[in-house]
C-alpha positions as CSV (number, residue, x, y, z in Angstrom):
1,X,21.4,-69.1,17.2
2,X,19.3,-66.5,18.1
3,X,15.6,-66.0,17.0
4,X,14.2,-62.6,17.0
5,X,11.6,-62.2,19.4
6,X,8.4,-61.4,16.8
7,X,9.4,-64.3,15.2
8,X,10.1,-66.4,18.8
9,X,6.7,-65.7,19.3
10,X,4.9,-66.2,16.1
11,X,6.6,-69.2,15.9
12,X,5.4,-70.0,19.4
13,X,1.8,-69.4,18.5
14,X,1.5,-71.2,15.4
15,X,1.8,-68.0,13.3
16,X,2.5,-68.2,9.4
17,X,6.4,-67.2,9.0
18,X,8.6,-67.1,5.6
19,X,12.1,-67.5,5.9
20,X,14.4,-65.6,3.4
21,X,18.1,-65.3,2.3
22,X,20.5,-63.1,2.8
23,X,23.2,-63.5,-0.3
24,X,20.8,-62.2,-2.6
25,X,21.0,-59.0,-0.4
26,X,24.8,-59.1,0.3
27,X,26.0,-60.7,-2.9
28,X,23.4,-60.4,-5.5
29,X,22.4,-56.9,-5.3
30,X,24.1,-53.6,-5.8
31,X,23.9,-51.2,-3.4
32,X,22.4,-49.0,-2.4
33,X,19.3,-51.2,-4.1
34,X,20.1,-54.0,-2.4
35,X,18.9,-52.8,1.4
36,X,15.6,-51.1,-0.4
37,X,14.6,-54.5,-2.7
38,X,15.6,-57.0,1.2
39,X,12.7,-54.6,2.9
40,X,10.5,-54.9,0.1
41,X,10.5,-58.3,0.2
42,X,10.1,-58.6,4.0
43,X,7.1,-56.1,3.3
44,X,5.8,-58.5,0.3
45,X,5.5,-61.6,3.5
46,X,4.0,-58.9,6.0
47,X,1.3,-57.8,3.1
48,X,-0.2,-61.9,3.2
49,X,-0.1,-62.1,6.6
50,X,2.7,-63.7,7.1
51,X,6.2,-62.4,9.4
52,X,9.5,-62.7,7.8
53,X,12.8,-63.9,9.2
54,X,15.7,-62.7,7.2
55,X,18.7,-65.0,8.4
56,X,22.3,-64.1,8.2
57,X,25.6,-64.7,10.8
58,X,26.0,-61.2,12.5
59,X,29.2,-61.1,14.8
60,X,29.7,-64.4,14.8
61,X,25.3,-65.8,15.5
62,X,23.2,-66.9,13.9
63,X,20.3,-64.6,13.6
64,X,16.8,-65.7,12.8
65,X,15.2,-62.4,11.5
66,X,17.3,-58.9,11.2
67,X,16.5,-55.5,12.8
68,X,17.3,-52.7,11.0
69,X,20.8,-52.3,12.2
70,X,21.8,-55.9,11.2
71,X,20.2,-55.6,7.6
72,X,22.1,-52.4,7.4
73,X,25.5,-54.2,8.1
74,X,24.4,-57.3,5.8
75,X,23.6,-54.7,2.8
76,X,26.5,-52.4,3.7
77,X,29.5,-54.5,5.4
78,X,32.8,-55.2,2.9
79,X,33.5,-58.1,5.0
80,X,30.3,-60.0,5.1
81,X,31.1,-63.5,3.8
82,X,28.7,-66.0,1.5
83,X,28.0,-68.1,4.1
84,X,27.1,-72.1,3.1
85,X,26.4,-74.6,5.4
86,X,29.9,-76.0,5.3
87,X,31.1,-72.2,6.6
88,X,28.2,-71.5,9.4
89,X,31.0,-73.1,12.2
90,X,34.3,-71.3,11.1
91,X,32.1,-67.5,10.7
92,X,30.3,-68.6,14.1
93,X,33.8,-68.7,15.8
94,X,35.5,-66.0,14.4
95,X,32.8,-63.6,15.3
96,X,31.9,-62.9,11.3
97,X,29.5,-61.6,9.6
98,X,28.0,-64.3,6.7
99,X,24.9,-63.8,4.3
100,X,23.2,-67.2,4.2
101,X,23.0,-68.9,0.7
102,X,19.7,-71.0,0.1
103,X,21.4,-73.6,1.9
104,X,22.2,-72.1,4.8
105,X,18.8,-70.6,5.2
106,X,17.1,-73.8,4.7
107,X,19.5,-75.6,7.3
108,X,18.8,-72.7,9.8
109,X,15.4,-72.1,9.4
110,X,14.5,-75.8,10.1
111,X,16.1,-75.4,12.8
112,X,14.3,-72.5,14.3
113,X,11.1,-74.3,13.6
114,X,10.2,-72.1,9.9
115,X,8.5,-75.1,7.9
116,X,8.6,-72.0,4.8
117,X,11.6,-70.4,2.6
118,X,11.5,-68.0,-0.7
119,X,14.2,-67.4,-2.5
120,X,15.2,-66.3,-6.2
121,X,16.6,-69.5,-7.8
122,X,18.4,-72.3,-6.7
123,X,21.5,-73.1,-7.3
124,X,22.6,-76.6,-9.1
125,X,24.8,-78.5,-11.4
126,X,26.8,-76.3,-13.1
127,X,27.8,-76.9,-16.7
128,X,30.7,-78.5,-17.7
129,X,30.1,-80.7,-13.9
130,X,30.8,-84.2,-15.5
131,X,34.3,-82.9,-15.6
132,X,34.2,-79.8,-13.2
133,X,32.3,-81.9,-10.4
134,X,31.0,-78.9,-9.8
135,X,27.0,-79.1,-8.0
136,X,25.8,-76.4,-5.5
137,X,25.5,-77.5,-2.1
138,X,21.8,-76.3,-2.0
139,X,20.8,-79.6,-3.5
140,X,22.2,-82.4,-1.0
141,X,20.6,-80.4,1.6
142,X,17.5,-80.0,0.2
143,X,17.5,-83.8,0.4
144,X,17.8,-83.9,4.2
145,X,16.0,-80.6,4.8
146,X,12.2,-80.6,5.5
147,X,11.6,-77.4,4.4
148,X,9.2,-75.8,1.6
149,X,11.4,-73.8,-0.7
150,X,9.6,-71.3,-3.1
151,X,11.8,-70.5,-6.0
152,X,11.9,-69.5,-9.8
153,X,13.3,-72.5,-10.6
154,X,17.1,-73.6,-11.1
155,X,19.3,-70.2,-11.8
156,X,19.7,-70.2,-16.1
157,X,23.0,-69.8,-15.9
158,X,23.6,-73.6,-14.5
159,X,22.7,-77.3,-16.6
160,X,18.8,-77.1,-15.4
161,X,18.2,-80.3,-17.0
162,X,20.8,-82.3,-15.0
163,X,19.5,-80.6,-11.8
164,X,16.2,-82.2,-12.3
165,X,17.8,-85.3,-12.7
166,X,19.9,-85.0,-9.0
167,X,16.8,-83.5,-7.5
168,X,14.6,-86.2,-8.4
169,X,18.1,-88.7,-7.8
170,X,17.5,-87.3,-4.4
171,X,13.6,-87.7,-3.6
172,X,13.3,-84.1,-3.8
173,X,9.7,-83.0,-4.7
174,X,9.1,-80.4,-7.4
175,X,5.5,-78.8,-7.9
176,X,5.2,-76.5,-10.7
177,X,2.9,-73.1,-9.6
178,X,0.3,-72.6,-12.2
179,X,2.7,-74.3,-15.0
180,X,3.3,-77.5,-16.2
181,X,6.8,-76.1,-17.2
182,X,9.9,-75.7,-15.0
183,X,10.7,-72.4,-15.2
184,X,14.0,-70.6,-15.8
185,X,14.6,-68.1,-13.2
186,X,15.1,-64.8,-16.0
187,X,12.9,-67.1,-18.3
188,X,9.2,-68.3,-17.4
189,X,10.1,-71.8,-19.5
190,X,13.7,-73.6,-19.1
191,X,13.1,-76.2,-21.3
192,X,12.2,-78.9,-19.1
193,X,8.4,-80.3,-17.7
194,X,7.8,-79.8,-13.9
195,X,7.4,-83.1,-12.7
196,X,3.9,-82.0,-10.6
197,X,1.8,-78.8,-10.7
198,X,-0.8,-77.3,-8.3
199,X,-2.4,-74.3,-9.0
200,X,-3.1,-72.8,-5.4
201,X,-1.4,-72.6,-1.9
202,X,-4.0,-74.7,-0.5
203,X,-3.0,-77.2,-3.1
204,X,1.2,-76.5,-1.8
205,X,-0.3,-77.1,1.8
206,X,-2.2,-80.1,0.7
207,X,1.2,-81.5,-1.0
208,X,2.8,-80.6,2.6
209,X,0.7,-82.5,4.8
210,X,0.9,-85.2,2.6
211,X,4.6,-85.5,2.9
212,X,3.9,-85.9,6.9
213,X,1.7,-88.6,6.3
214,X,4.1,-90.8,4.0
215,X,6.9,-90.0,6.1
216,X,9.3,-88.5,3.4
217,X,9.2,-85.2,6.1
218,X,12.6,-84.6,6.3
219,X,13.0,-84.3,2.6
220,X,12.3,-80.7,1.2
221,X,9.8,-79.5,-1.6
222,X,10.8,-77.0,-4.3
223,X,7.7,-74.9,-5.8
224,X,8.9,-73.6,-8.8
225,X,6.7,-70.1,-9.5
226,X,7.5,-68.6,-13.1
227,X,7.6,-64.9,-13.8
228,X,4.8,-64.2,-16.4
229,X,6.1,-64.5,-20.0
230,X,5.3,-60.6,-20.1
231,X,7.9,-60.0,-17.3
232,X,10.7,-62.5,-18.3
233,X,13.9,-61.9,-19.8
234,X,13.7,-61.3,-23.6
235,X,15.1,-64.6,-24.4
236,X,17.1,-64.1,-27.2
237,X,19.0,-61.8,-24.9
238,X,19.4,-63.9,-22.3
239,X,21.1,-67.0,-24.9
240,X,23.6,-64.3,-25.8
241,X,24.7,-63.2,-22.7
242,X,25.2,-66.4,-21.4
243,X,27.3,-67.8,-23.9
244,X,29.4,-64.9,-24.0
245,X,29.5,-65.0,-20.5
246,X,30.9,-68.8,-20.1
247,X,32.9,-67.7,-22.5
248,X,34.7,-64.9,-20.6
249,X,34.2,-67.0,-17.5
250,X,36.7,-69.6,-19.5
251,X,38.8,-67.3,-20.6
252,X,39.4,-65.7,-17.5
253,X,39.6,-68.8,-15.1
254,X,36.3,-67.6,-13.3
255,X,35.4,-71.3,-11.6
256,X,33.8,-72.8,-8.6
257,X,31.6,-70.2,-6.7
258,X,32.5,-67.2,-8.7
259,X,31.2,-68.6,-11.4
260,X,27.8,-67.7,-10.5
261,X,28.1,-63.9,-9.2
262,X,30.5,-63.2,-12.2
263,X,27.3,-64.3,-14.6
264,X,25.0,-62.4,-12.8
265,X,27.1,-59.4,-12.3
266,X,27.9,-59.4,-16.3
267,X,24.0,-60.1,-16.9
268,X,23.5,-56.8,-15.0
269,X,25.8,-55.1,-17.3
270,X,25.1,-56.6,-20.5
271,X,21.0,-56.5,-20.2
272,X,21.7,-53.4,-19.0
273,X,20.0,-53.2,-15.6
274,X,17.0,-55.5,-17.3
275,X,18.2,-59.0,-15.8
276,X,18.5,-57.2,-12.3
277,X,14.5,-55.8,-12.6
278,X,13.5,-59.6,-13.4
279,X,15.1,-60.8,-10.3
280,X,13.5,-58.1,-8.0
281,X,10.7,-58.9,-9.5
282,X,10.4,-62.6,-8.8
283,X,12.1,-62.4,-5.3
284,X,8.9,-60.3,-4.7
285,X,6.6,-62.7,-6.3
286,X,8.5,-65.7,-4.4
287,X,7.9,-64.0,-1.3
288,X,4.1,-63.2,-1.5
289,X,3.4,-66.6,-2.3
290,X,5.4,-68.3,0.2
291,X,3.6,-66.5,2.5
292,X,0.4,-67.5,0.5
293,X,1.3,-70.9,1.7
294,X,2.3,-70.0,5.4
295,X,-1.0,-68.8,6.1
296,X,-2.8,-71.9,4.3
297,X,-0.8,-74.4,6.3
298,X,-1.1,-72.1,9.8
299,X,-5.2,-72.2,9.2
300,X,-5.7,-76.1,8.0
């Protein structure tokens, strides 16, 4: 693994520092957007105070925040991989490149010492999973992961109810930001109660601590930040997409983990470009306040 020295030293010293993923710039992104939105983002952390550490595989390491030339071949490369936990050993010795999915990040970052992750929207229990089996990897290691993990919610494409149920199945805490719903990544309101809510990073830092002090530390906390209503996804739009996206996913044998960039890709298409803007839009949220939160925790 290999930590970027800004970060190395921030770390070091005690410095606020947000990690972030790297599918969303490899995989969930078109280009040439994708490179521009992954620097906006990493600007959104600097603007609070905060350093970022973008973390992908490059050649085969682990990197712990990107220079310019490794974002470049994480936006740009054909061959760069979705990297999950379960791949980070067979990339590492085949000298790949691998964006890191929110599981991947989370299991890194902890590792280099980053106590703070945003990301768009976790991934979960898919629908159709009592038969399918099929639940994202991002939740069991959230469960053994003692990280904080600033989100818009579970992705709307996937059951968000049973998600709840496994994270809470799992001890995983879930704070609501400034809602007492959980929100719906495209959508400000999934349908489901958060099970807490705090209304300020203090109050996230305060949760934090906490955790230390009961000894559930190694366990990770989601803080579920909604776009405003304003900014979501029209609903109604949204509904019809995504049934005639399961739909065509059905019909065309789409399963396992193309299920989920076949949604959003066809969400791109059919919103046309709208669903896209709503995801910049909360990765950039997502990012400011995660580093809202570093700095709160670096200054207690």
């Amino acid at each position: 693994m290999q930590i970027a020295p800004e970060v190395a030293e921030a770390l070091a010293g005690g410095q606020p520092v947000v990690a972030l993923e790297s599918t969303l710039i490899s995989h969930g992104l078109p280009q040439p957007r994708n490179l521009e939105v992954a620097r906006q983002v990493e600007d959104a952390v600097r603007a609070v105070g905060a350093l970022p550490a973008t973390i992908a595989v490059v050649g085969g390491a682990a990197r712990i925040g990107l220079d310019d030339e490794a974002l470049e071949v994480i936006a740009g490369g054909d061959d760069v991989v979705k990297c999950g936990v379960r791949d980070l050993a067979p990339l590492a010795a085949r000298g790949g490149h691998g964006a890191t999915t929110v599981a991947a990040t989370a299991h890194l970052a902890v590792r280099a010492g980053i106590r703070l992750f945003a990301t768009g929207g976790l991934g979960g229990v898919h629908r159709g999973a009592h038969e399918t089996w099929d639940v994202s990897a991002d939740l069991d290691t959230l469960a053994r992961t003692g990280i904080v993990v600033v989100c818009s919610g579970v992705k709307s494409i996937l059951d968000v109810g049973a998600t709840l149920e496994r994270l809470e199945t799992l001890n995983v805490t879930v704070l609501g930001y400034g809602t007492d719903e959980f929100p719906g990544f495209y959508l400000a309101d999934s349908g489901h109660p958060a099970p807490w809510r705090v209304d300020s990073p203090e109050q996230v830092a305060a949760v934090v601590r906490a955790r230390g002090e009961v000894g559930v530390e190694e366990r990770a906390i989601v803080v579920a930040n909604p776009l405003p209503r304003a900014e979501q996804l029209d609903p109604e739009l949204h509904d019809r997409v995504l049934a005639a996206g399961l739909e065509r996913a059905a019909l065309e044998g789409v399963a396992g983990k193309d299920v989920t960039p076949f949604l959003l890709d066809l969400f791109h298409s059919e919103t046309g470009g709208a669903s896209l803007e709503a995801n910049v839009r909360l990765v950039l949220r997502n990012a400011g306040l995660a580093a809202r939160v570093a700095v709160a925790l670096s200054t207690a």
